[in-house]
C-alpha positions in Angstrom: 102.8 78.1 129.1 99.7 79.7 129.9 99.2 83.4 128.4 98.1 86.1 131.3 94.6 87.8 131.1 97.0 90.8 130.4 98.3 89.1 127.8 95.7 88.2 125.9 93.6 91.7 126.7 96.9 93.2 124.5 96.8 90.7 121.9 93.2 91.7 121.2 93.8 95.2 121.4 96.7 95.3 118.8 94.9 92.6 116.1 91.1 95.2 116.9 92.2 98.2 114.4 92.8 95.4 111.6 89.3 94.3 112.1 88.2 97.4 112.3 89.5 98.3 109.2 88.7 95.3 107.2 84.8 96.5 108.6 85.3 100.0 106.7 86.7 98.5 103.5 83.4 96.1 103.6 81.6 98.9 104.3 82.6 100.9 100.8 82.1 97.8 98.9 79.4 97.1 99.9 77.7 100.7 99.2 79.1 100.2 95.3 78.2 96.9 95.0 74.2 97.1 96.5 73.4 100.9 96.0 72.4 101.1 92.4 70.3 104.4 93.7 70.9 106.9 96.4 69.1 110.0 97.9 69.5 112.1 101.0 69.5 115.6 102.4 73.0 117.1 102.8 75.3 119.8 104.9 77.7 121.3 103.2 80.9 123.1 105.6 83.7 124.4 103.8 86.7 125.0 106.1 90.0 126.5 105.7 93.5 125.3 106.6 93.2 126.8 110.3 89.6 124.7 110.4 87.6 128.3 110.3 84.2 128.2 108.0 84.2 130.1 105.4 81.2 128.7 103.6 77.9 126.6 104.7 75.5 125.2 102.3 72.5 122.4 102.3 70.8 120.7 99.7 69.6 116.9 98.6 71.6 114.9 96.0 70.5 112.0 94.0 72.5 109.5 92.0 71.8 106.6 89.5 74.5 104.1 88.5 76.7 104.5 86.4 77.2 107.9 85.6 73.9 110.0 86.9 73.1 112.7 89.5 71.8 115.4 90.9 72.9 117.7 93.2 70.4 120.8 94.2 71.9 123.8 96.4 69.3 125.6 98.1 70.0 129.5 98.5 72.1 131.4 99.2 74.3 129.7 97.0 72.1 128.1 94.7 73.5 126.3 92.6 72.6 122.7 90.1 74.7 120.2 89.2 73.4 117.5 87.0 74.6 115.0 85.0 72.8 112.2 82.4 75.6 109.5 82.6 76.7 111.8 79.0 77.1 115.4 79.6 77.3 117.4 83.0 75.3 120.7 83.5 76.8 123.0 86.2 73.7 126.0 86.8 75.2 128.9 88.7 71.7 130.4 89.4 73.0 133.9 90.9 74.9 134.4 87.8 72.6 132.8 85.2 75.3 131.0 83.9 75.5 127.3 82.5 78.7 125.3 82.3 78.3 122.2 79.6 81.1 119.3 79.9 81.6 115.9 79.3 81.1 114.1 82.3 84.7 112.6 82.3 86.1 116.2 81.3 83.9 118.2 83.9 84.7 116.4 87.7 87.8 114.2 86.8 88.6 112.5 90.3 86.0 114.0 92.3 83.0 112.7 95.0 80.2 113.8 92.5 81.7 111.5 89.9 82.6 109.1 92.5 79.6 108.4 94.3 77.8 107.6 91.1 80.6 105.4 89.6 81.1 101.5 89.2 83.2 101.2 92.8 85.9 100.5 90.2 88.8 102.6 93.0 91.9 100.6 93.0 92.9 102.0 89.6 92.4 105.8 90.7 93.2 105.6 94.5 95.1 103.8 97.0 92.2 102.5 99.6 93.4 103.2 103.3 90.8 102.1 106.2 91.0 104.5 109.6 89.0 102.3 111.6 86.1 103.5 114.1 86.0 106.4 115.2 82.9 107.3 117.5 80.0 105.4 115.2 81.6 106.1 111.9 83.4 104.1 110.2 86.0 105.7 108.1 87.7 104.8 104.6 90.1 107.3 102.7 90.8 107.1 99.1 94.3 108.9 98.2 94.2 110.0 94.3 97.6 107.9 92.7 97.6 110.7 90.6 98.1 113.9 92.1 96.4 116.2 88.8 93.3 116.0 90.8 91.7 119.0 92.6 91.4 116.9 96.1 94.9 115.2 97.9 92.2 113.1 99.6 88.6 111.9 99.7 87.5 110.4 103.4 84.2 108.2 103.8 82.3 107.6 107.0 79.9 104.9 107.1 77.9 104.8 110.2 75.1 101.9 110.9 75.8 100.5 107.6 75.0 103.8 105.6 77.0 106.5 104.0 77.0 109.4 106.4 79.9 111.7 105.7 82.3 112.5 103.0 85.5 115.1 104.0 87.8 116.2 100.9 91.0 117.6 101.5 92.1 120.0 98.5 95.5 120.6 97.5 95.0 124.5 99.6 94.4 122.7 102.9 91.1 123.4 102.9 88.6 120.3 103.8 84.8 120.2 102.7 82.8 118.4 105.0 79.1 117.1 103.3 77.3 115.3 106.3 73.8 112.7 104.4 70.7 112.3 106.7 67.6 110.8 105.3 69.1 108.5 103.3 66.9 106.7 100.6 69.0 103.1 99.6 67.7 102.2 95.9 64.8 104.3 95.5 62.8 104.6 92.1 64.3 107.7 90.7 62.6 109.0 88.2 64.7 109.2 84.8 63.8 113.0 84.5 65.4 114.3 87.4 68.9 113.5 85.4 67.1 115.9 82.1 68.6 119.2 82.3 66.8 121.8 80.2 68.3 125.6 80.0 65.9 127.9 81.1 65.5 130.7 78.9 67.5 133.7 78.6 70.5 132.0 80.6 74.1 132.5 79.1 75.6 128.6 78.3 79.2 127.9 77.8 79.4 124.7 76.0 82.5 122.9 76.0 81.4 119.1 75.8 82.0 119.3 72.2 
């Protein structure tokens, strides 16, 4: 027996999401397995559980695989985060202040960490793909441990590049960090990752 046009227009429509997700989960692979560097501008919105902001920042971030980045927050709330694949430097610059940790201690579970890890996931997160929505393509990755400051970590991939990143905290609230000017393996030079104290600026050091 024949199948109707109708048919075969709903057969396609039910087996499209499935490819559409396999396309997001090729997506994150591939960003871990052929970025080994990664720079770009970013917005930062911080919303809270009724979607109001309550906090906008922009910056650029770099990272280096495994283990190194930057991330530079311009002012008003200006702020470095920097880490040598070792140690992690967070810089409040407002209140001269210096957090020292060990990188594992210092972000756990979260998209700093994450975006300059290995791709290693299935270990720390259960992969779910969302499928297209728009251009983007979206991936989520659900901690399996829930000891974590974020209940869930969202990537959108858009012409084959990372463009967004939503995290959804255990408050309700959801940061939003949108990339533009993306720079795929770029020679990054090995002193933006050096993190020197500048003088007269209190350090808490507890990556001892």
């Amino acid at each position: 027996m024949s199948m109707s046009l109708r048919s075969i227009a709903l057969l396609f429509l039910l087996a499209l999401p499935a490819a559409l997700r396999a396309d997001a989960t090729a997506q994150l692979d591939r960003f871990f397995a052929e970025v080994r560097t990664f720079s770009a501008a970013f917005e930062q919105v911080v919303l809270d559980a009724n979607l109001e902001r309550i906090e906008e920042s922009t910056g650029r971030m770099w990272i280096a695989r495994p283990g190194k980045f930057r991330w530079d927050y311009e002012p008003p709330l200006e702020q470095q985060i920097v880490s040598d694949g070792d140690r992690v430097w967070i810089y409040d610059i407002e209140l001269e202040q210096i957090t020292v940790r060990r990188l594992g201690d210092a972000l756990g579970r979260t998209p700093a960490l994450l975006l300059a890890g290995d791709g290693n996931l299935e270990a720390a997160y259960l992969i779910e793909d969302r499928g297209l929505h728009g251009n983007v393509e979206w991936v989520a990755l659900v901690p399996r441990a829930d000891d974590g400051n974020f209940s869930e970590i969202q990537l959108g991939f858009e012409g084959g590049e990372l463009r967004l990143l939503q995290l959804a905290d255990q408050l309700g609230q959801i940061t939003r960090i949108v990339f533009s000017g993306n720079e795929i393996n770029p020679a990054i030079a090995a002193t933006v990752f050096d993190f020197q104290p500048p003088p007269g600026v209190d350090v808490i050091d507890d990556s001892e």
